[in-house]
ZADO-1210 file (C-alpha; in nm, 4 decimals, padded with zeros to 6 digits):
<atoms>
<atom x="-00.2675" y="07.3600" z="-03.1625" code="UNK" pos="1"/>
<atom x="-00.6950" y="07.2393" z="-03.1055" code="UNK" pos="2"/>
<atom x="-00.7395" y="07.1079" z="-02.7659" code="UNK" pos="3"/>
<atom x="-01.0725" y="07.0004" z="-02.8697" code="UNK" pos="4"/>
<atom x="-01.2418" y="06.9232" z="-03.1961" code="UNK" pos="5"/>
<atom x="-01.6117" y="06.8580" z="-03.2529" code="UNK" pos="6"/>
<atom x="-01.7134" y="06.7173" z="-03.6102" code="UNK" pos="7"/>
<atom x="-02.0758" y="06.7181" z="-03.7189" code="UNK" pos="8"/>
<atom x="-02.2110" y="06.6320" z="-03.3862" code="UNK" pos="9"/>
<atom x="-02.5928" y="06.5955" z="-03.3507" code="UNK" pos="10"/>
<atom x="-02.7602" y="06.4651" z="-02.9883" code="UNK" pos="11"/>
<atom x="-03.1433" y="06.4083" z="-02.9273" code="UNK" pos="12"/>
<atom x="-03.2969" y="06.3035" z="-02.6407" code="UNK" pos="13"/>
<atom x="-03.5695" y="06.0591" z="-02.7918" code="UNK" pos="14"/>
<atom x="-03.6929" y="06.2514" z="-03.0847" code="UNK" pos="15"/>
<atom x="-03.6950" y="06.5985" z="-02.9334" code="UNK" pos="16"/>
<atom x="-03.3418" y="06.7402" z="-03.1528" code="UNK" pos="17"/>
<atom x="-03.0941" y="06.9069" z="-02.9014" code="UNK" pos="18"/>
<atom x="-02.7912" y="06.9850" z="-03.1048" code="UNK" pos="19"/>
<atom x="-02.7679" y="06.9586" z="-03.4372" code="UNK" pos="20"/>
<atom x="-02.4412" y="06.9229" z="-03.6763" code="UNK" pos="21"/>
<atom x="-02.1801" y="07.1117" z="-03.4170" code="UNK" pos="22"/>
<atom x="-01.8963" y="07.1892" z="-03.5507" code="UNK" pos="23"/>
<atom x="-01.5705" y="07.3753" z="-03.3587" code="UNK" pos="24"/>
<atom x="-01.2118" y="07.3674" z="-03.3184" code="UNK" pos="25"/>
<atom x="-01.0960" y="07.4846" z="-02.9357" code="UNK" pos="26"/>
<atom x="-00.7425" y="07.5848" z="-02.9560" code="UNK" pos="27"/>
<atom x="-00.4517" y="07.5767" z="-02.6974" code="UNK" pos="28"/>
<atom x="-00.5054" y="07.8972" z="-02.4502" code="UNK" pos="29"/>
<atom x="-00.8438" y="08.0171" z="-02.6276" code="UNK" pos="30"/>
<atom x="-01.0899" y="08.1924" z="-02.3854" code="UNK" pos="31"/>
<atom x="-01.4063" y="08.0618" z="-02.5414" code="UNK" pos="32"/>
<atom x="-01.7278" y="08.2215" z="-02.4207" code="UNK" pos="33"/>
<atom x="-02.0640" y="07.9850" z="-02.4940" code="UNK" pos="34"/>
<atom x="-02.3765" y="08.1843" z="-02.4765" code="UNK" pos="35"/>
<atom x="-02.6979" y="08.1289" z="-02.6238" code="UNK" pos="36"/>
<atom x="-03.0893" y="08.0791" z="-02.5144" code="UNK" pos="37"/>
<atom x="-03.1982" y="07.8302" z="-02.2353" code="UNK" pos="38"/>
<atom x="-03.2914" y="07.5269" z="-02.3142" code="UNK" pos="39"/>
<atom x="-03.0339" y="07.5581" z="-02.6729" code="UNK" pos="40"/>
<atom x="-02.8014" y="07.3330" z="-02.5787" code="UNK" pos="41"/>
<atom x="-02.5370" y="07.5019" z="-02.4154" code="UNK" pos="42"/>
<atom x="-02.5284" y="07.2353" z="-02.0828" code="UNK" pos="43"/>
<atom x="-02.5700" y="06.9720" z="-02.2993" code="UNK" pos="44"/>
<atom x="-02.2808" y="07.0257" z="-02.5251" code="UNK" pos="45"/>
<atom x="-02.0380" y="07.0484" z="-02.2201" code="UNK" pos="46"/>
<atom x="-02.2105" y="06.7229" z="-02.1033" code="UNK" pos="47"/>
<atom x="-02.1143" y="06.5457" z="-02.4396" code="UNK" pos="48"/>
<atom x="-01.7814" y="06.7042" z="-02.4159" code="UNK" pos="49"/>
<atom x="-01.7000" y="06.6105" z="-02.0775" code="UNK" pos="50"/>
<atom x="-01.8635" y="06.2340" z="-02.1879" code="UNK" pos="51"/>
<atom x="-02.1701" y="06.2346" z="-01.9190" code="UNK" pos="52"/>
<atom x="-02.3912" y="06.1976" z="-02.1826" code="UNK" pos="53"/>
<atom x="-02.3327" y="05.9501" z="-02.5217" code="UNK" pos="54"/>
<atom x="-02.3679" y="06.0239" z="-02.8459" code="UNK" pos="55"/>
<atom x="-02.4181" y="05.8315" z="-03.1923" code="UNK" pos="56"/>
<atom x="-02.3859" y="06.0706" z="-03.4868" code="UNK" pos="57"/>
<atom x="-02.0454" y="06.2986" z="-03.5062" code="UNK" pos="58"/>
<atom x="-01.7055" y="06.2944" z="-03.3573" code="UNK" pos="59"/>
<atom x="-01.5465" y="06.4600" z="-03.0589" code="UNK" pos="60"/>
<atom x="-01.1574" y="06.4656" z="-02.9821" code="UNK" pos="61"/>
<atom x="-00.9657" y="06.5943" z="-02.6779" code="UNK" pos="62"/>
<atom x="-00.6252" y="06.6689" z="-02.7585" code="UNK" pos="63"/>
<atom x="-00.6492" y="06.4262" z="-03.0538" code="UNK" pos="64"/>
<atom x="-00.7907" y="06.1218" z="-02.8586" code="UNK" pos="65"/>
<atom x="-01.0984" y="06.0359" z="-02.7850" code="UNK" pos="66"/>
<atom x="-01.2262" y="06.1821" z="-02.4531" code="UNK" pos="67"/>
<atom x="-01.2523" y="05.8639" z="-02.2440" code="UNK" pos="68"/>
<atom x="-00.9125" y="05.8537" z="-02.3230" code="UNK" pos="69"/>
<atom x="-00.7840" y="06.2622" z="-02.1897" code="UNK" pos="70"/>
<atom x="-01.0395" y="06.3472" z="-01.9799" code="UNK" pos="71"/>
<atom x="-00.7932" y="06.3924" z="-01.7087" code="UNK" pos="72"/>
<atom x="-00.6451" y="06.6929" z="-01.8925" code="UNK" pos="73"/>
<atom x="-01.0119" y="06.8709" z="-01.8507" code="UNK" pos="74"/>
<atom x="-01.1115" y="07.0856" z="-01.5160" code="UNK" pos="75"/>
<atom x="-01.4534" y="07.1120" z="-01.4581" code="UNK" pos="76"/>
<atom x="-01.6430" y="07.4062" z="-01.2728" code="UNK" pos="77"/>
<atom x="-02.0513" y="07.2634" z="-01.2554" code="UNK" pos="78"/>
<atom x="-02.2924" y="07.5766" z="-01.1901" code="UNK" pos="79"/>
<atom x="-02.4118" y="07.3530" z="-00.8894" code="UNK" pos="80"/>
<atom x="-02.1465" y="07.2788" z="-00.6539" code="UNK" pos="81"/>
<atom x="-02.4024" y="07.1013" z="-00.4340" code="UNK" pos="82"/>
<atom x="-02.2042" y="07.2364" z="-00.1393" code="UNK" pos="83"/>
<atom x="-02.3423" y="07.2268" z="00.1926" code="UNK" pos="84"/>
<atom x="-02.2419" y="07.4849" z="00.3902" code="UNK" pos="85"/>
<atom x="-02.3391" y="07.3571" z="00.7035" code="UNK" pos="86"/>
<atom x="-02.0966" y="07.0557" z="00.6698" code="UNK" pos="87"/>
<atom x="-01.7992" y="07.0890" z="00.8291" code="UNK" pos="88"/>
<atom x="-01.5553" y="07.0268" z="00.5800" code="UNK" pos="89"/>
<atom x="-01.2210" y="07.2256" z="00.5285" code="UNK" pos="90"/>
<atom x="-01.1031" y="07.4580" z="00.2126" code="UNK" pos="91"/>
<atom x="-00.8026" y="07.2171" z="00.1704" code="UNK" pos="92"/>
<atom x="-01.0258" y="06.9342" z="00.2127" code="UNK" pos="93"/>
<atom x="-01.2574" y="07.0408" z="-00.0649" code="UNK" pos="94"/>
<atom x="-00.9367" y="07.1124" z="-00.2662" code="UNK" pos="95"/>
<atom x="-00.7957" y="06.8048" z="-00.2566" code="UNK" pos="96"/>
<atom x="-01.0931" y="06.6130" z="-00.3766" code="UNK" pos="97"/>
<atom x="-00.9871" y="06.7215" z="-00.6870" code="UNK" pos="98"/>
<atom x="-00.6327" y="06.4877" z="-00.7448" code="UNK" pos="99"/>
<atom x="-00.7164" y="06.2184" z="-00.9623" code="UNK" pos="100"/>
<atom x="-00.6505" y="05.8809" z="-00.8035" code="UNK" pos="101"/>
<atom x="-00.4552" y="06.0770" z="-00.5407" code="UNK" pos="102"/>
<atom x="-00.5868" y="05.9750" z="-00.2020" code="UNK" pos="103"/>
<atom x="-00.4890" y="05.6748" z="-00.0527" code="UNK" pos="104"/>
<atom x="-00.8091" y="05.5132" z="00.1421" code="UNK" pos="105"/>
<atom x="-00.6071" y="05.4077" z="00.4348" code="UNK" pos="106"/>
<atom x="-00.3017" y="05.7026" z="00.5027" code="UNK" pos="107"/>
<atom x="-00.4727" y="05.9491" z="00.3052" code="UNK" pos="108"/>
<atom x="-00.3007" y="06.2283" z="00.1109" code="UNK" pos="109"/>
<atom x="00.0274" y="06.2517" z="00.0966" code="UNK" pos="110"/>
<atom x="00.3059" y="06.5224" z="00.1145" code="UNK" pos="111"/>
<atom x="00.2554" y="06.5973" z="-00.2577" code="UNK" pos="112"/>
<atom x="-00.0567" y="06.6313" z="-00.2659" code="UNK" pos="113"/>
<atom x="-00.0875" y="06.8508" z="00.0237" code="UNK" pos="114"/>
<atom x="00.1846" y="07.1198" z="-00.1774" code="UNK" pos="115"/>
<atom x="-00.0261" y="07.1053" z="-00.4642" code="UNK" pos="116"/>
<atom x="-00.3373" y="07.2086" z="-00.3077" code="UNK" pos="117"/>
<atom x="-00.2015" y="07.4616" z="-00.1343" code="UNK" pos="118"/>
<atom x="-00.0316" y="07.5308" z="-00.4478" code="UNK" pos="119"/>
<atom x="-00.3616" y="07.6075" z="-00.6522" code="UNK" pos="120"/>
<atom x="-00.4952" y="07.7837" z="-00.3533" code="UNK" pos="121"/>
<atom x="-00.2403" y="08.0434" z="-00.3693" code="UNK" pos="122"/>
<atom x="-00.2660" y="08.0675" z="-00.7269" code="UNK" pos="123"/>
<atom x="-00.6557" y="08.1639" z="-00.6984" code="UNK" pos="124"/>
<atom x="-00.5914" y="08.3839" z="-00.3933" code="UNK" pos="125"/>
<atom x="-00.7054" y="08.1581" z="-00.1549" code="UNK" pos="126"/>
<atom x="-00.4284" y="07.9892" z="00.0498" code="UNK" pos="127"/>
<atom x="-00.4697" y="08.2117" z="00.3634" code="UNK" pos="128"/>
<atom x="-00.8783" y="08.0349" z="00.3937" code="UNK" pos="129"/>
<atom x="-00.7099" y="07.6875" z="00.3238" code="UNK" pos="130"/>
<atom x="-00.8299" y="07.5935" z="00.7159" code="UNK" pos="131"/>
<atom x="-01.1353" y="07.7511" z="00.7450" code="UNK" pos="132"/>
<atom x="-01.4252" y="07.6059" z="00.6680" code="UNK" pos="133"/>
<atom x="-01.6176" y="07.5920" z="00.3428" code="UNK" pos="134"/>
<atom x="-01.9404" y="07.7437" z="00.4524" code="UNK" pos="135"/>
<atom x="-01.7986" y="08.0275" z="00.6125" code="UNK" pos="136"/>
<atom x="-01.7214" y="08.1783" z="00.2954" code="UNK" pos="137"/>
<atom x="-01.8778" y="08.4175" z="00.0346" code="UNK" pos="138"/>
<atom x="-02.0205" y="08.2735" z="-00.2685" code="UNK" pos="139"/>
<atom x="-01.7343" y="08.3950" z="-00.5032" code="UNK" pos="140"/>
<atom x="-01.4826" y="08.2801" z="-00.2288" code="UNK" pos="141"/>
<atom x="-01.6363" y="07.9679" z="-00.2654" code="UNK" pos="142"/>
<atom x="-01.6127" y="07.9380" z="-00.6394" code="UNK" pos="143"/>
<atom x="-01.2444" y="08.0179" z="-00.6143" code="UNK" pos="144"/>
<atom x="-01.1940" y="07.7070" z="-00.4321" code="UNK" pos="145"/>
<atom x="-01.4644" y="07.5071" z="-00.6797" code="UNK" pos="146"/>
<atom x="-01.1614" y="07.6459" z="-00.9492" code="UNK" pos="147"/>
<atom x="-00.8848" y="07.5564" z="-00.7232" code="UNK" pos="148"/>
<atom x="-01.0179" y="07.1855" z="-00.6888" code="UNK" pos="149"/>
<atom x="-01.0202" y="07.1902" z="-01.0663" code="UNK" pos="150"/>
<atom x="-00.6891" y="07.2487" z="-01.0940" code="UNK" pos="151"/>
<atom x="-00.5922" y="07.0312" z="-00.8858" code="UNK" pos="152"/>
<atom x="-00.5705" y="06.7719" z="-01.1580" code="UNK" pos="153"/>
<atom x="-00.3345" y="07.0207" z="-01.3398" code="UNK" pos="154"/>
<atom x="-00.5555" y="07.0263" z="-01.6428" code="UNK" pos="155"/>
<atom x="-00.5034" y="07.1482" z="-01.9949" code="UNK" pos="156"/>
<atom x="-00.8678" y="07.2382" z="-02.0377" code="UNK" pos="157"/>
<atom x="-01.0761" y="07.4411" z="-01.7933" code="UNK" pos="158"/>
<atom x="-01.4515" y="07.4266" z="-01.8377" code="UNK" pos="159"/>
<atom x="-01.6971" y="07.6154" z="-01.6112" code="UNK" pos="160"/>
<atom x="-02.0705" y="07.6109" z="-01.6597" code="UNK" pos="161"/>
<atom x="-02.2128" y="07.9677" z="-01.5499" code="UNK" pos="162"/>
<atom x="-01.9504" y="08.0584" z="-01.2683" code="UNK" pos="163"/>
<atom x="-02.1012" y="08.3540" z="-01.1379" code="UNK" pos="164"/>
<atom x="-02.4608" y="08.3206" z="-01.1750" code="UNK" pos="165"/>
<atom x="-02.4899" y="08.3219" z="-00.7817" code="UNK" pos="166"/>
<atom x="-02.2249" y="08.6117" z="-00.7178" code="UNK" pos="167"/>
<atom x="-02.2349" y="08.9453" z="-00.6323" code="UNK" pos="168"/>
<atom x="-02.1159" y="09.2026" z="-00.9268" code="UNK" pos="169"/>
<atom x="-01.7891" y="09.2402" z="-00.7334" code="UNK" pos="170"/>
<atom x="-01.6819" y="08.8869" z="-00.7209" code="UNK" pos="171"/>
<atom x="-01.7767" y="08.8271" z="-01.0707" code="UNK" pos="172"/>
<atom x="-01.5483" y="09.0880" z="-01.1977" code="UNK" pos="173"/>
<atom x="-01.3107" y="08.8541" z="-00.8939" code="UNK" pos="174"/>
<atom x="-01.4172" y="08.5456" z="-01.0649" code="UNK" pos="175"/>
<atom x="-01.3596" y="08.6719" z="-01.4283" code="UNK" pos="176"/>
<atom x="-00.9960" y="08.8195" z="-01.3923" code="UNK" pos="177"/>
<atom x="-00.8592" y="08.5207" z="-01.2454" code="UNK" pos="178"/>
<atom x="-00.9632" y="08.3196" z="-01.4951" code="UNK" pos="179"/>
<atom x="-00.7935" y="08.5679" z="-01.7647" code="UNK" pos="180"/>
<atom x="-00.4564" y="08.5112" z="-01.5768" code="UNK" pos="181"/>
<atom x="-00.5637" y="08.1032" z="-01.5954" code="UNK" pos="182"/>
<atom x="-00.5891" y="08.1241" z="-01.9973" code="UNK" pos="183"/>
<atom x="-00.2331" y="08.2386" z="-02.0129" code="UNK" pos="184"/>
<atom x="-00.1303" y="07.9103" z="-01.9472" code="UNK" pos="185"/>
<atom x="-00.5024" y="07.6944" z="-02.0193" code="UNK" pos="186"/>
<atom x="-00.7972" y="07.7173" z="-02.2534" code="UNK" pos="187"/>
<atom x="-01.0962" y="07.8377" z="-02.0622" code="UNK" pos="188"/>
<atom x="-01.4570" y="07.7805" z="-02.1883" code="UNK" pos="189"/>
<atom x="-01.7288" y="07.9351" z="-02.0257" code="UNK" pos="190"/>
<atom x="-02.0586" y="07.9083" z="-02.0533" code="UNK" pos="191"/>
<atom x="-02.2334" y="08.2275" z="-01.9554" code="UNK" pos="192"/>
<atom x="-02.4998" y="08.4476" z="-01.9995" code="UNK" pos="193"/>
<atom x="-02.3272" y="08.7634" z="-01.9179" code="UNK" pos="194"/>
<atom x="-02.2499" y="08.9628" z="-02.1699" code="UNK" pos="195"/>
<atom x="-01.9429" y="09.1555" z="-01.9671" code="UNK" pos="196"/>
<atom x="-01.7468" y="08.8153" z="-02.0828" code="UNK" pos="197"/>
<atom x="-01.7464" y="08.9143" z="-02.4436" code="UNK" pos="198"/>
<atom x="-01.6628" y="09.2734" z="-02.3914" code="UNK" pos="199"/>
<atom x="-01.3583" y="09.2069" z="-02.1697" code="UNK" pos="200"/>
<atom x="-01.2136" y="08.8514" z="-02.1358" code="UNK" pos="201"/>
<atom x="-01.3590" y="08.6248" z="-02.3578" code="UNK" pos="202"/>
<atom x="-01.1412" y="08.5716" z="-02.7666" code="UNK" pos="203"/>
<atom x="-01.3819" y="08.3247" z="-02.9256" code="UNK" pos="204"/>
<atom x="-01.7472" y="08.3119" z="-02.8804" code="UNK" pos="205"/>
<atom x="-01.9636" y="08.0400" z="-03.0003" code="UNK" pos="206"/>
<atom x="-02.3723" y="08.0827" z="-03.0082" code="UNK" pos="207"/>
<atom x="-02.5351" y="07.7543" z="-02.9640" code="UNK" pos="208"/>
<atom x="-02.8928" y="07.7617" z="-03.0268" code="UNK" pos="209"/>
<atom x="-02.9464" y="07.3676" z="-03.1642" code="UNK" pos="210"/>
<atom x="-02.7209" y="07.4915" z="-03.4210" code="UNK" pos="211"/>
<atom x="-02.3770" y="07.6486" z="-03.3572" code="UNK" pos="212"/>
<atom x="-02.2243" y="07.9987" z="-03.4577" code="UNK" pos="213"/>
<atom x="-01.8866" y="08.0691" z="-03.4257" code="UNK" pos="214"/>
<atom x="-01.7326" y="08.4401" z="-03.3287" code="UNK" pos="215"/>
<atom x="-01.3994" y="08.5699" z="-03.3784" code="UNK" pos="216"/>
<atom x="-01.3773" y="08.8267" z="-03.1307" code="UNK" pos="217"/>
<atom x="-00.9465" y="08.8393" z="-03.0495" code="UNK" pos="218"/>
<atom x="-00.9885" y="09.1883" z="-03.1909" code="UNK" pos="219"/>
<atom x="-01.2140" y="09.3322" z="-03.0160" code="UNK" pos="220"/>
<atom x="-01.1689" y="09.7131" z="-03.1720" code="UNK" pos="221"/>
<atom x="-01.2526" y="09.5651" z="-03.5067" code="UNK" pos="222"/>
<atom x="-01.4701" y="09.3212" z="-03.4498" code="UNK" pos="223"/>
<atom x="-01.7656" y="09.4620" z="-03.3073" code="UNK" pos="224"/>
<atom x="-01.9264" y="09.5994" z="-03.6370" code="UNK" pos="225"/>
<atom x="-02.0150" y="09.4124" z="-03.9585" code="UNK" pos="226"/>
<atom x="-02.0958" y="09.4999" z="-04.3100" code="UNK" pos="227"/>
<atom x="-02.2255" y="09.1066" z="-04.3570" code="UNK" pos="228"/>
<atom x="-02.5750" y="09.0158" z="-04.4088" code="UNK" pos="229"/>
<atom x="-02.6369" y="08.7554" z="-04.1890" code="UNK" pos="230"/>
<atom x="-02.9289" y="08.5267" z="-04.0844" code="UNK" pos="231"/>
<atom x="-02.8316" y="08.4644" z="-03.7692" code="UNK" pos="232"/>
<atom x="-02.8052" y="08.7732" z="-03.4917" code="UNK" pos="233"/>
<atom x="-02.7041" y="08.7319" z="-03.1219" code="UNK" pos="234"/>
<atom x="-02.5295" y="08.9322" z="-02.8640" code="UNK" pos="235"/>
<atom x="-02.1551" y="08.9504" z="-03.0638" code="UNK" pos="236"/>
<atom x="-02.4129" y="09.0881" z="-03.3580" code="UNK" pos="237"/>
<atom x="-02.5571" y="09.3477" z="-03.1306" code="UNK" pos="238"/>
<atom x="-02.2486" y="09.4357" z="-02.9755" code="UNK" pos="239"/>
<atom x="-02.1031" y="09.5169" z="-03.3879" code="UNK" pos="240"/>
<atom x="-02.4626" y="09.7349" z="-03.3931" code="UNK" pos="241"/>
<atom x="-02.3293" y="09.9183" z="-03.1431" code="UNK" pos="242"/>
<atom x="-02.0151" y="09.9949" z="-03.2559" code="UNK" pos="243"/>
<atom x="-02.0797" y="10.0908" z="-03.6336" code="UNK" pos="244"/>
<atom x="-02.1706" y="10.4712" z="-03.4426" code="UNK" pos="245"/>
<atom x="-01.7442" y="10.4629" z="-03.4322" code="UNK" pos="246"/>
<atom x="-01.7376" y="10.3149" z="-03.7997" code="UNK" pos="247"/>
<atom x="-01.6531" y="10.5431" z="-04.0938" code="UNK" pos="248"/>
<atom x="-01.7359" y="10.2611" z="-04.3567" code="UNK" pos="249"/>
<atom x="-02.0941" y="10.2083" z="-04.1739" code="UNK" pos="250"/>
<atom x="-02.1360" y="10.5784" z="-04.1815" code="UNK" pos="251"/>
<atom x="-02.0924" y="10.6161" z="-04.5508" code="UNK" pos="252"/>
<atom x="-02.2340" y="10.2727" z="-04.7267" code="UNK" pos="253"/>
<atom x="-02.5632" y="10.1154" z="-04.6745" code="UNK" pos="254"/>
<atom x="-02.4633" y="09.8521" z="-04.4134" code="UNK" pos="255"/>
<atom x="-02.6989" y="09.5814" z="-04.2435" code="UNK" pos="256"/>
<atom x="-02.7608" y="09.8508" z="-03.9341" code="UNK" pos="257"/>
<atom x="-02.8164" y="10.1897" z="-04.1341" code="UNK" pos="258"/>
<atom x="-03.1696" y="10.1850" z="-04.0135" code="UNK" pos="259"/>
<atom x="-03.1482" y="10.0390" z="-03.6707" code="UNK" pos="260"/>
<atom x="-03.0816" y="10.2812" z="-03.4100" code="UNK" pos="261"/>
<atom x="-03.0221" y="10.1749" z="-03.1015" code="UNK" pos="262"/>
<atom x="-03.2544" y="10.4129" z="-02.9622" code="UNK" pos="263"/>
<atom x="-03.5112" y="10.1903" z="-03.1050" code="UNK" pos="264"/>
<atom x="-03.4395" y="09.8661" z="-02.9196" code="UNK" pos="265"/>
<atom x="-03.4048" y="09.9512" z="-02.5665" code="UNK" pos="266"/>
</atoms>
């Protein structure tokens, strides 16, 4: 089943070309890794997706409607959490800003929605910090509750724009196996620039550099080599370099890499 589908979308700011003629299918519990140059669209894309920026030419559909309509089935992860630590605000206050419509202004949140964040908390490993406060925390502790306020809204979607890019090497391996217990029950999209998200978590990567290319990568012991000419080369393309030394087919035909040795590009 697609979560989300994106037909021949194209986005400009002014006349300077952004994206141009996107075209995916998301499907229920992918792990979707989005990598590409900055400045190629990558940020943008999630903007269009998550409908903070407008768009005239192509479609996009979240769970078959548009996404005014479901955007409440989509948790979302920004790379700046604008936190400031020096405010004295709780974990399971920053939690429950996620519920959707949940707090009432006068008696504010209720019963339920106390269980729930507490819920989510335990879920990313975080219920024993629920009282302490935000800004005593490490930045990967911190992100865990950034997730945790995402799910909040008990979303179908998960959608985190570079998660770890202010963590230690530690918590991003932290950051990065929680989320692969989240995608057995969500899709998670992820746009990253490390490449340790295509080697170990990540099933479907797409490339966006204005244009968009898509990477089957569920297999990963057969994916990582190609006998293909291409035009287009990014990481998943270097990655199949790599592993064509392991390939008996590469070893004996005249494939796209039997004169690049790896020797040669680092």
């Amino acid at each position: 089943m697609s979560v989300i589908e994106i037909s021949h979308l194209s986005f400009a700011y002014e006349k300077q070309i952004i994206l141009e003629d996107i075209n995916l299918v998301i499907e229920e519990r992918d792990f979707l890794a989005i990598i590409g140059p900055n400045g190629g669209g990558k940020s943008t894309l999630l903007k269009l997706i998550l409908g903070i920026n407008t768009f005239k030419d192509g479609e996009i559909s979240i769970l078959s409607q548009k996404p005014s309509t479901n955007l409440g089935q989509v948790g979302y992860v920004p790379q700046n959490t604008n936190i400031n630590v020096d405010f004295p605000i709780k974990v399971i206050e920053v939690v429950l800003m996620g519920h959707n419509g949940g707090k009432r202004p006068l008696w504010g949140y209720g019963k339920d929605e106390m269980m729930c964040a507490m819920g989510v908390l335990e879920q990313v490993g975080m219920s024993d910090k629920a009282h302490t406060k935000i800004g005593s925390l490490s930045g990967g502790q911190r992100q865990r509750v950034m997730i945790a306020r995402a799910l909040c809204a008990n979303p179908q979607i998960l959608i985190l724009d570079e998660p770890t890019s202010s963590i230690d090497t530690s918590g991003q391996k932290e950051i990065y196996q929680l989320l692969k217990r989240l995608n057995r029950d969500i899709t998670i999209i992820v746009v990253s620039h490390d490449i340790s998200v295509i080697l170990e978590y990540a099933t479907r990567v797409a490339h966006i550099n204005k244009r968009l290319s898509y990477h089957d990568i569920s297999n990963k012991k057969h994916t990582f080599h190609t006998h293909d000419k291409k035009e287009h080369f990014c990481e998943v393309e270097l990655l199949e370099m790599l592993g064509s030394d392991n390939c008996k087919e590469c070893k004996d035909m005249d494939c796209q890499w039997s004169d690049i040795k790896w020797s040669s590009i680092k």
